[in-house]
C-alpha positions in Angstrom: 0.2 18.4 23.9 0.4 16.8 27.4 2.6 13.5 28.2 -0.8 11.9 28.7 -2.8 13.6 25.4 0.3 11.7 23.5 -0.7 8.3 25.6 -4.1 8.4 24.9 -3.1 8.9 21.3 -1.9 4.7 21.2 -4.7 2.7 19.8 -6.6 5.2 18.0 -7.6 3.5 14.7 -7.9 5.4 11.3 -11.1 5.1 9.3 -10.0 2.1 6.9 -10.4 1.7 3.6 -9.8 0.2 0.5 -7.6 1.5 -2.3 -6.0 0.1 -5.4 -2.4 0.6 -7.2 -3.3 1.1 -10.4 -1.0 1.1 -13.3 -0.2 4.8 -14.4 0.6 5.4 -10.6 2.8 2.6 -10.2 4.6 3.2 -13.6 5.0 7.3 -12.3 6.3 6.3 -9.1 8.7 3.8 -10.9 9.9 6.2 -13.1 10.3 8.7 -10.6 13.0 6.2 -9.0 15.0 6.1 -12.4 14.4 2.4 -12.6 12.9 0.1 -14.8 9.2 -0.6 -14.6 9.1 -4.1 -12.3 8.1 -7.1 -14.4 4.5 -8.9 -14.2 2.6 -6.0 -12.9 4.6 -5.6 -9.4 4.3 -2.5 -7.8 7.6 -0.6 -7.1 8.3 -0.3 -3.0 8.5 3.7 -3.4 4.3 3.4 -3.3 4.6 2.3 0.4 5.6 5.9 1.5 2.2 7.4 0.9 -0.6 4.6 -0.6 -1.1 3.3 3.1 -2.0 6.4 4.2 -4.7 6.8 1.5 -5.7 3.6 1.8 -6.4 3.6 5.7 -8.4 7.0 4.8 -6.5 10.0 6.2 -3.7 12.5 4.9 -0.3 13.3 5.8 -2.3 16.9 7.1 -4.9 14.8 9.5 -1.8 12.7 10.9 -0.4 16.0 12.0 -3.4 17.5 13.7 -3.6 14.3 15.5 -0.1 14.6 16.7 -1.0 18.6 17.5 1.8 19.7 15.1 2.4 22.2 11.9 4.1 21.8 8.9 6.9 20.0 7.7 9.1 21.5 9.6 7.8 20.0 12.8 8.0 16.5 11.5 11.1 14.1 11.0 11.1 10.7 9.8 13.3 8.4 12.2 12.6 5.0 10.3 10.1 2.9 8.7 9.7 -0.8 8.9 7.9 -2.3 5.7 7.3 -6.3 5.5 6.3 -8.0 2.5 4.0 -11.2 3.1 3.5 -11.6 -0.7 4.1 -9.4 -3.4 2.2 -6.4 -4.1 0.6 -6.2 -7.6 -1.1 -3.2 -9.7 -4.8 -3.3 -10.2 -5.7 -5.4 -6.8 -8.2 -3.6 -4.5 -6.4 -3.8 -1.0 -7.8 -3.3 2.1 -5.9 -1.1 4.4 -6.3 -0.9 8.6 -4.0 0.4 11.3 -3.4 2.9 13.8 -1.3 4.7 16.2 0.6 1.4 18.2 3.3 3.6 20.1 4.0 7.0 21.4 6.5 8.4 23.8 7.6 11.8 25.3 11.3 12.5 24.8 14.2 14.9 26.3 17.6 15.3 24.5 20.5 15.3 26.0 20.4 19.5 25.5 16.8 19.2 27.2 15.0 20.1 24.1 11.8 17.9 24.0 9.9 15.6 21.4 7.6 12.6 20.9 7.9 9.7 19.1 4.6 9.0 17.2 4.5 5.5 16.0 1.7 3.7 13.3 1.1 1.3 11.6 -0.9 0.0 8.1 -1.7 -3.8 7.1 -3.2 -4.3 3.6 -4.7 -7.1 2.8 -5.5 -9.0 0.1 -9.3 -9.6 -1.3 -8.8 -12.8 0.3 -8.3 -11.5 3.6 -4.4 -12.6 3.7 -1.9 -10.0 5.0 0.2 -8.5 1.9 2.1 -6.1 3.8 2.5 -4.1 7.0 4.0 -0.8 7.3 5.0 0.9 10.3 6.5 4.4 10.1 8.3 6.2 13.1 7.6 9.6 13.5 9.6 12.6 15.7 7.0 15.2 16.4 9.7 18.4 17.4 8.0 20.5 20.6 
């Protein structure tokens, strides 16, 4: 991928969607965590890491095609920023928007090359009100 294929990537917008956390899910992921299940029907923070990419309708696979990469391997996480507005809650239908906000070619100290690949996910309540925003930062390796 050219410097400017990665530029052009910054404001493209996945499909959108709508998605809710329901119970068994949440109670999984909890569990998953070794913690006790959250009290009046919260959902635990673990869900953030993959429900906003359901909900905005894409997968972890289409993300990487966008940023012309294969595999895990040619992925690193470098941080994720996720803001609470209210609490999240099982059994709410969400609706989930966002898109690529930031990219940037890279060169390491050594020379070797990558990109940063930046987006970002809002869900919002039935009501329209913000519930959350996620924004994860992505190192695609060259």
């Amino acid at each position: 991928m050219s410097a400017d294929e990665l530029a052009e990537l910054v404001g493209h917008r996945f499909p959108g969607g709508t998605r809710v956390i329901e119970h068994w899910e949440n109670f999984l992921l909890t569990d998953c965590t070794g913690r006790d299940q959250l009290p009046d029907h919260l959902v635990h923070p673990v869900a953030l890491f993959h429900v906003p990419i359901q909900g905005v309708g894409t997968t972890i696979g289409e993300l990487f095609a966008l940023g012309k990469v294969e595999g895990a391997g040619s992925v690193g996480l470098d941080g994720y920023d996720w803001e609470y507005f209210q609490p999240l809650r099982e059994d709410v239908e969400y609706r989930f928007d966002g898109g690529v906000v930031e990219t940037e070619r890279c060169t390491t100290g050594s020379g070797k090359t990558f990109d940063r690949f930046v987006f970002s996910v809002e869900l919002s309540t039935p009501d329209g009100e913000i519930a959350a925003r996620i924004t994860n930062h992505w190192r695609l390796r060259r």
